[in-house]
C-alpha positions in Angstrom: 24.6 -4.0 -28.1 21.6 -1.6 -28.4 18.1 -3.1 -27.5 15.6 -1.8 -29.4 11.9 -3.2 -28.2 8.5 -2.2 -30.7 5.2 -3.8 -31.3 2.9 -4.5 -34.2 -0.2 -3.3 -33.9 -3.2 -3.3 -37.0 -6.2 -4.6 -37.7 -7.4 -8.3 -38.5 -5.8 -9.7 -41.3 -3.3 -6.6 -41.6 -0.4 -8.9 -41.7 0.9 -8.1 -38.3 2.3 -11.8 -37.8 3.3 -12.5 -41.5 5.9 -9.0 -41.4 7.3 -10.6 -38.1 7.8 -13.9 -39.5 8.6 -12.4 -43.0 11.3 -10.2 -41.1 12.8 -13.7 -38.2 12.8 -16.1 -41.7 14.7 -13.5 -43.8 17.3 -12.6 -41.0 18.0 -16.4 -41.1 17.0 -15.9 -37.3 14.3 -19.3 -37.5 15.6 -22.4 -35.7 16.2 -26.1 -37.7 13.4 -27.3 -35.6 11.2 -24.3 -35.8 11.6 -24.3 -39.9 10.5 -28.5 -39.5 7.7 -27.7 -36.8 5.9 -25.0 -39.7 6.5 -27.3 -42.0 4.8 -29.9 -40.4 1.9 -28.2 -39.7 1.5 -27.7 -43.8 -0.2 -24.1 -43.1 0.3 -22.9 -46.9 -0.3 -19.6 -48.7 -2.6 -19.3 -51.5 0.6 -19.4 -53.8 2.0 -22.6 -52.3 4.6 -21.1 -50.4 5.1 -21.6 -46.2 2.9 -19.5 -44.5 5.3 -17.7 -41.8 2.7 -16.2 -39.4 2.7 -19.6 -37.9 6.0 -18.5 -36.4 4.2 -16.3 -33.5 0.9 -17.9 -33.6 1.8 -19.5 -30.3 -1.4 -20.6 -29.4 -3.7 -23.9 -30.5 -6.8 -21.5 -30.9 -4.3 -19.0 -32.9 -3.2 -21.4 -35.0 -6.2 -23.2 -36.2 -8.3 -19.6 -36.4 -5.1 -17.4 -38.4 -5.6 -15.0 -35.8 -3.9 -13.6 -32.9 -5.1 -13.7 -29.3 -2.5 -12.9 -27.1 1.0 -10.7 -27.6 3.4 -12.8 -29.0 7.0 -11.7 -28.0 9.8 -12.2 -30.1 13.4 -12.1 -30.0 16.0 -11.8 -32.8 19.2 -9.9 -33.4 21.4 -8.6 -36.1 25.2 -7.0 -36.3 24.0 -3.6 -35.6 21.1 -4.2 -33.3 19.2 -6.7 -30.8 15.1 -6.7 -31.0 12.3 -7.9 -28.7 9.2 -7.7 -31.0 5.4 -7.7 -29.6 3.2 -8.6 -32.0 -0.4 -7.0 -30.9 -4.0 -8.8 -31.3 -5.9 -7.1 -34.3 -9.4 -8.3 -32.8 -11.3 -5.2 -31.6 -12.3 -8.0 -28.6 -8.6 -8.6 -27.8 -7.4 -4.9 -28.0 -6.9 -4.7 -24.2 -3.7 -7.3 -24.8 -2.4 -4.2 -26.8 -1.6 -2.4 -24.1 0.9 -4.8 -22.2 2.9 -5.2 -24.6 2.5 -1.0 -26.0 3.6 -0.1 -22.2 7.4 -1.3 -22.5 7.9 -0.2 -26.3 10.1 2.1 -27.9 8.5 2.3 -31.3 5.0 1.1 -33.0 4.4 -0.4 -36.2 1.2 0.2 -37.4 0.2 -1.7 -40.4 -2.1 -0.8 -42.8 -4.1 -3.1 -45.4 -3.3 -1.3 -49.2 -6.8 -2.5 -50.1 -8.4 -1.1 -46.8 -6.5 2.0 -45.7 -7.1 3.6 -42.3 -10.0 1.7 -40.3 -11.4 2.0 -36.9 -8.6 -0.2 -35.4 -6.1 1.6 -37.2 -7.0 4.9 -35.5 -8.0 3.2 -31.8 -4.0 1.5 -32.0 -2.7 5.2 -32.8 -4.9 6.1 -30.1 -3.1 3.7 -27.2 0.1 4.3 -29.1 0.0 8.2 -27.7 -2.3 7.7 -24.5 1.3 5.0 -23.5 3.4 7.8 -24.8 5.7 6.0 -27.5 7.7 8.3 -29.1 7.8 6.7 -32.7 5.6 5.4 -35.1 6.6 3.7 -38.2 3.3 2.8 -40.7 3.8 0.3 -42.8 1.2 0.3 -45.5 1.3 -3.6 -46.0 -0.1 -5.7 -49.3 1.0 -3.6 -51.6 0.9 -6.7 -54.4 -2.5 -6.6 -54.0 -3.0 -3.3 -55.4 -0.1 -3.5 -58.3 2.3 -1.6 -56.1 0.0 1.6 -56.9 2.2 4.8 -55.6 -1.5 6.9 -55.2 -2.7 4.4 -52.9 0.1 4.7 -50.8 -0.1 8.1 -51.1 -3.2 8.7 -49.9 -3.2 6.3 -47.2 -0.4 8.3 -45.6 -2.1 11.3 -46.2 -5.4 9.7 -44.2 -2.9 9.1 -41.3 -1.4 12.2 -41.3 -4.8 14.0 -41.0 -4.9 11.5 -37.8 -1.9 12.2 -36.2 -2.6 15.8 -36.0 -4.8 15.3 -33.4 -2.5 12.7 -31.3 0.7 13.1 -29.1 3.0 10.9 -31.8 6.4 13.0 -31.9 7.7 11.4 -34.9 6.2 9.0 -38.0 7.8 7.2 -41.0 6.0 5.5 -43.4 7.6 2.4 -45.7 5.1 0.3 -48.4 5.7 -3.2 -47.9 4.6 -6.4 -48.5 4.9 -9.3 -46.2 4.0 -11.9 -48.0 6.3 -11.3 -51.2 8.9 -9.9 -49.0 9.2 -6.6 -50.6 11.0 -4.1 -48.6 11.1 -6.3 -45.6 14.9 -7.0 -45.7 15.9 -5.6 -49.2 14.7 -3.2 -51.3 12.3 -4.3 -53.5 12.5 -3.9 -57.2 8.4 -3.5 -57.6 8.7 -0.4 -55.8 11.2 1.7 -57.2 9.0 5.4 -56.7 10.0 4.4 -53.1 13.6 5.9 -52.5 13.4 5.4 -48.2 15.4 2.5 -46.3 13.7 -0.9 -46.1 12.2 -2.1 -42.6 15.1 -4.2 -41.6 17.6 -1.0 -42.3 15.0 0.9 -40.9 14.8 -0.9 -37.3 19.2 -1.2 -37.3 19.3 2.7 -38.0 16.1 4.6 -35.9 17.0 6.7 -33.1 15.6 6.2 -30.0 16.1 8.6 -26.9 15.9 6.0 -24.2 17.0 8.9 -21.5 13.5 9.9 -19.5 12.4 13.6 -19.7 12.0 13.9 -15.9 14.9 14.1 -14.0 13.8 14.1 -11.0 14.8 11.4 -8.3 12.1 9.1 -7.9 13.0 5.3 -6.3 10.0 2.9 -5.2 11.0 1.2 -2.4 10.1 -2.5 -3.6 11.8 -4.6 -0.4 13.0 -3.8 3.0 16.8 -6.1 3.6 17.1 -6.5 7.3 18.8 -10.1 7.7 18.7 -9.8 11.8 21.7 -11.9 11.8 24.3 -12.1 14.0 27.0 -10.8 11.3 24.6 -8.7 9.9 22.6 -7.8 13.0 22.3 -3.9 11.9 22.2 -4.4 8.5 18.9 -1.9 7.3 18.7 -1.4 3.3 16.0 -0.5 1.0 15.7 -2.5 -2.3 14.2 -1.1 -5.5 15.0 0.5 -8.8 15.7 4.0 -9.7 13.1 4.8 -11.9 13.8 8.6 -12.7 17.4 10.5 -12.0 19.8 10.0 -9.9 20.7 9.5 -6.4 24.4 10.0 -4.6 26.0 9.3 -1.6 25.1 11.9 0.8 21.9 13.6 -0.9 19.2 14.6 1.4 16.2 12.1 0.6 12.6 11.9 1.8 10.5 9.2 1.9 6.9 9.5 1.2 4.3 9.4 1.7 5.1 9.9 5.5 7.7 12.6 5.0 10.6 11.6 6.8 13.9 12.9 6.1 17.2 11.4 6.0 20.9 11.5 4.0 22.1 8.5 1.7 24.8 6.9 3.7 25.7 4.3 1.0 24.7 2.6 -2.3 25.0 -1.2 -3.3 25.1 -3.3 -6.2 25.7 -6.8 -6.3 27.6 -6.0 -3.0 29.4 -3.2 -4.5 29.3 0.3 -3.0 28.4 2.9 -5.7 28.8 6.8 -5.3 25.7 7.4 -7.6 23.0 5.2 -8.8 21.5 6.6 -11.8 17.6 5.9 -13.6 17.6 2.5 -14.6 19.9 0.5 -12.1 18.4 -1.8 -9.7 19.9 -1.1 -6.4 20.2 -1.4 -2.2 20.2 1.9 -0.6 20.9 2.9 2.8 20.1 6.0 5.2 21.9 7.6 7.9 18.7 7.1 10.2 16.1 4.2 10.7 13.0 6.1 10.0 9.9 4.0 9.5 10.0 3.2 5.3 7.9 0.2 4.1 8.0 -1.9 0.7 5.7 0.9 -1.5 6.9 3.8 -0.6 9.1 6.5 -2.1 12.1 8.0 -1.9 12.8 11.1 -3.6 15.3 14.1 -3.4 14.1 16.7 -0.9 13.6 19.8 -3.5 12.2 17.5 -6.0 9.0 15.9 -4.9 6.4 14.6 -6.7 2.9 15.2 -6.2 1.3 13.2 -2.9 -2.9 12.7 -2.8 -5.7 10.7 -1.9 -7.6 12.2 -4.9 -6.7 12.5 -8.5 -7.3 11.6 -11.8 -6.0 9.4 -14.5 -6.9 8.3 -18.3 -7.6 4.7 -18.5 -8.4 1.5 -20.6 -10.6 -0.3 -19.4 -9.7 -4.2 -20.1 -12.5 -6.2 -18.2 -15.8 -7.9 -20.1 -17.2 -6.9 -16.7 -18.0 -2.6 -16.8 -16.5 -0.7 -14.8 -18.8 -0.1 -11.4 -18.9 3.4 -9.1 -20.5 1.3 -6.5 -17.2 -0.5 -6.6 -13.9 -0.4 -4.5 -10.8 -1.7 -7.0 -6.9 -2.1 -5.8 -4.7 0.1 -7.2 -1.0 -1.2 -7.8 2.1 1.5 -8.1 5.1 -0.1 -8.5 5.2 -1.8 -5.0 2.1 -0.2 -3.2 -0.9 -1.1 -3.1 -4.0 1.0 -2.1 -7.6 0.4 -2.0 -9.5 3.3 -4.1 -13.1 4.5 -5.4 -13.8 5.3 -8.8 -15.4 8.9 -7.9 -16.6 10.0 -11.4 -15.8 9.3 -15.2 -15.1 12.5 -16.1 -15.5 11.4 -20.0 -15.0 8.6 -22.5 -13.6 9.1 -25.9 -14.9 8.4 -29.6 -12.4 6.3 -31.3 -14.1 6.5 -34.0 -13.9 10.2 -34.1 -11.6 11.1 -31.2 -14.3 13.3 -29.9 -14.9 13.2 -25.7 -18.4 12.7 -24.2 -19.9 12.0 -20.9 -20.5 8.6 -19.8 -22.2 6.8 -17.0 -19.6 3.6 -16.9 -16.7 2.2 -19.1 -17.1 -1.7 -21.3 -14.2 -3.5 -22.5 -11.4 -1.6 -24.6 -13.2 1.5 -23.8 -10.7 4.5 -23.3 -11.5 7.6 -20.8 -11.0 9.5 -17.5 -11.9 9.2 -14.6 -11.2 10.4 -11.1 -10.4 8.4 -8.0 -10.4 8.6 -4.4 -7.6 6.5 -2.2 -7.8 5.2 0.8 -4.1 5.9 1.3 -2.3 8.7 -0.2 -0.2 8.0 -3.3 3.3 9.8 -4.5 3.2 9.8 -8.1 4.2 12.1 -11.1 1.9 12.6 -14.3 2.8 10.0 -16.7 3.9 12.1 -19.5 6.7 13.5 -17.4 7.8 10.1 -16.0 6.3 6.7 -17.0 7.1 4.8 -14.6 5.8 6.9 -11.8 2.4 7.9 -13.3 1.4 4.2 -14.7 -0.6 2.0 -12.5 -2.9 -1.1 -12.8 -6.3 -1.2 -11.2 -7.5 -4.8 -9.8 -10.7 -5.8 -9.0 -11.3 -7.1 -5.3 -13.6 -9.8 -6.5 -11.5 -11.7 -8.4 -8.3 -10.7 -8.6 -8.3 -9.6 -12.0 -6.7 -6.9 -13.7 -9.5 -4.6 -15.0 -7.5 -1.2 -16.3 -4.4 0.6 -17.1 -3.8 3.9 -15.9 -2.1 7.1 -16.7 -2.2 9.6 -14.3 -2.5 12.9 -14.8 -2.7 15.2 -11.9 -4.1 15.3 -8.6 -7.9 16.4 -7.4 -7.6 19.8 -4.6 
C-alpha cells in the first residue's frame, strides 16, 4: 500500500494537534485504551466535548501547558492509503524540532488561524518547508467557526499566502477551510461550508499525488559498513554495505569510489543473500568489486561519468538549532551520511528576514535563525547540491563540545 508521510506545521494555538486527533478519532483509528486514557485525564473543550489534541501531546510538560514541544509522529491508515504524520512545535523557541521531522516529508500542512491569518510563524514554516524542498503544500485555514464560516476571510487569507509563495520554491499548494474542533471538512464534507466545492482533508490525503522518484539520476551509494567476516568459509569475503541513495547500479558498471578515486567494476549485488542484477535508489544493499581497493565506511561510490562534486570548501544554507550561537572561532563535526569530517565555519555569507524574506549580512547565527554560510573541511567531501539530490546534499553539523547537534545543512555548491 502507498505510504504517504507529511507534517503539520503553524503557529501556537493553530490547531496543529486538534486536526491530527480530529483526523485519528474520526478514522476510528484511536485504540480502546487510548479513548479511556483521554478520558481519564478529563482535558475538556470549552463546549464539553473530549479535547483530542491530548492524543499527540506525548509529553507531561505538553500536556499540562496545551502545547507542543517535541514532533509527535503518528501512524494511521485507511483502504486507500497508509500515513505517518509529524506534528511540528508552533513555539517560535521550539521551531528547530520543525526541521526533523520537515526532512523526511512528502507534503506540509500549514495551518492557519481564520481569526489570525498569515503570521510570522506562518511565513518562517513556509520558509523551512522550501529551504527542505517539499514538494507540496496543502493550507488549511483552520477555525473557521469562529469566524461564521466567512467565505472573504478565507479568501483573503489565501490570497496573503499566495503573495508569499511567490517568493518560495513550493511547486504546488491547495488550500481546504476547516475546522478541527467541529470536524468540518476533516473527514466529510461539511454542511456549514457549502461555497467550498474542493475534497475534504481525509479525501484529500487518500487522493494527492506524490512523485516519490528523485530528480537526480545519477548513481550515488554511501558506503555505511565494510563486511569482511575473515572467516574460514568466508575468508575472502569483501562487501560494501549501504543504501542507494540516487539511481541505479548493475552488475558490471564501472564505479569509483571517492573521495580517493579508485576505480573498479561491480562484480555482484546482494540482498538478504540474494544476488541482484541491478539495485535501484532506495534499496538497502551489499555490493561487491572486482578489486580490493582501499574503500572505508563514509565514502562513495558513484558511476564513473557521473560524479558528484568533491571539495574541502563549499557552502551550504543552514538552520541553526543551538541556544548557543554559532562561533567562527569554532571547529564543528560535519556528518554525511556515514562520514564524518571536522570543518570551519569560514564566513556567513548572509542571514535571512523571516519576517520579510529579505537577506542581510550577519556577524553570527542564534537559535532558529536561517542563513549561509561557507565552510572549510578538513577532509574532502563528495556531495551533490541538495535540490538535485536530498540525500546527498543534507548534512548535520555537531558541535565538538558537547556532542550536540547545532544545524542542518543544505548544500549548495562548492567554494574554487
Amino acid at each position: 500500500m502507498d505510504l504517504l508521510k507529511f507534517i503539520t506545521a503553524g503557529s501556537v494555538d493553530d490547531g496543529k494537534s486538534t486536526l491530527i486527533g480530529r483526523l485519528l478519532y474520526d478514522t476510528n483509528s484511536v485504540l480502546d485504551d487510548q479513548l479511556e486514557a483521554i478520558q481519564r485525564a478529563n482535558r475538556k473543550n470549552n463546549d464539553g466535548t473530549l479535547d483530542l489534541a491530548i492524543l499527540t501531546d506525548g509529553l507531561k510538560a505538553e500536556r499540562e501547558q496545551g502545547i507542543t514541544i517535541d514532533v509527535a509522529y503518528k501512524y494511521f491508515q485507511t483502504e486507500k492509503r497508509k500515513f505517518i504524520i509529524a506534528d511540528a512545535p508552533g513555539h517560535i523557541q521550539y521551531t528547530r524540532n520543525m526541521v526533523t521531522g520537515a526532512s523526511n516529508s512528502d507534503l506540509a500542512i500549514i495551518l492557519i488561524d481564520a481569526r489570525k491569518g498569515v503570521v510570522e510563524q506562518t511565513r518562517r514554516h513556509s520558509f523551512i518547508v522550501s529551504l527542505l524542498g517539499i514538494p507540496n503544500v496543502l493550507v488549511c485555514v483552520n477555525k473557521m467557526d469562529m469566524v461564521d464560516y466567512d467565505q472573504a476571510v478565507f479568501d483573503k487569507i489565501k490570497t496573503d499566502y499566495e503573495r508569499l509563495a511567490q517568493s518560495l520554491r513550493i511547486k504546488q499548494i491547495d488550500y481546504i477551510p476547516v475546522s478541527a474542533l467541529k470536524g468540518d471538512n476533516i473527514v466529510t464534507t461539511s454542511i456549514n461550508i457549502p461555497w467550498y466545492q474542493g475534497r475534504p482533508l481525509l479525501d484529500f490525503l487518500e487522493t494527492v499525488q506524490i512523485d516519490h522518484a528523485s530528480d537526480n539520476k545519477q548513481a550515488r551509494f554511501p558506503v555505511q559498513w565494510v563486511i569482511r567476516p575473515q572467516t574460514q568459509a568466508l575468508h575472502d569475503y569483501r562487501g560494501y554495505a549501504g543504501r542507494v541513495v540516487g539511481g541505479t547500479f548493475e552488475v558490471g558498471d564501472r564505479v569509483v569510489a571517492l573521495p580517493s578515486g579508485f576505480s573498479s567494476i561491480v562484480s555482484r549485488i546482494e540482498l538478504a543473500n540474494n544476488d541482484l542484477n541491478t539495485a535501484p535508489e532506495g534499496a538497502s544493499v551489499v555490493i561487491h568489486l572486482a578489486d580490493d581497493i582501499d574503500i572505508s565506511r563514509g565514502d562513495m561510490l558513484v558511476k564513473q561519468d557521473e560524479q558528484p562534486a568533491v571539495s574541502q570548501r563549499f557552502e551550504a544554507e543552514i538552520c541553526w538549532m543551538d541556544t548557543r550561537p554559532l562561533d567562527l572561532n569554532q571547529f564543528y563535526l560535519l556528518q554525511q551520511h556515514g562520514k564524518t569530517a571536522k570543518v570551519k565555519i569560514q564566513d556567513v555569507i548572509y542571514r535571512v528576514n523571516v519576517e520579510t524574506l529579505q537577506q542581510s549580512a550577519a556577524a553570527e547565527l542564534d537559535l532558529n535563525d536561517i542563513g549561509k554560510i561557507q565552510f572549510k573541511s578538513a577532509d574532502p567531501l563528495a556531495f551533490d547540491s541538495y535540490v538535485s539530490n536530498k540525500a546527498n546534499g543534507g548534512a548535520i553539523l555537531i558541535d565538538l563540545r558537547n556532542n550536540l547537534t547545532v544545524a542542518a545543512l543544505m548544500i549548495t555548491e562548492p567554494v574554487d
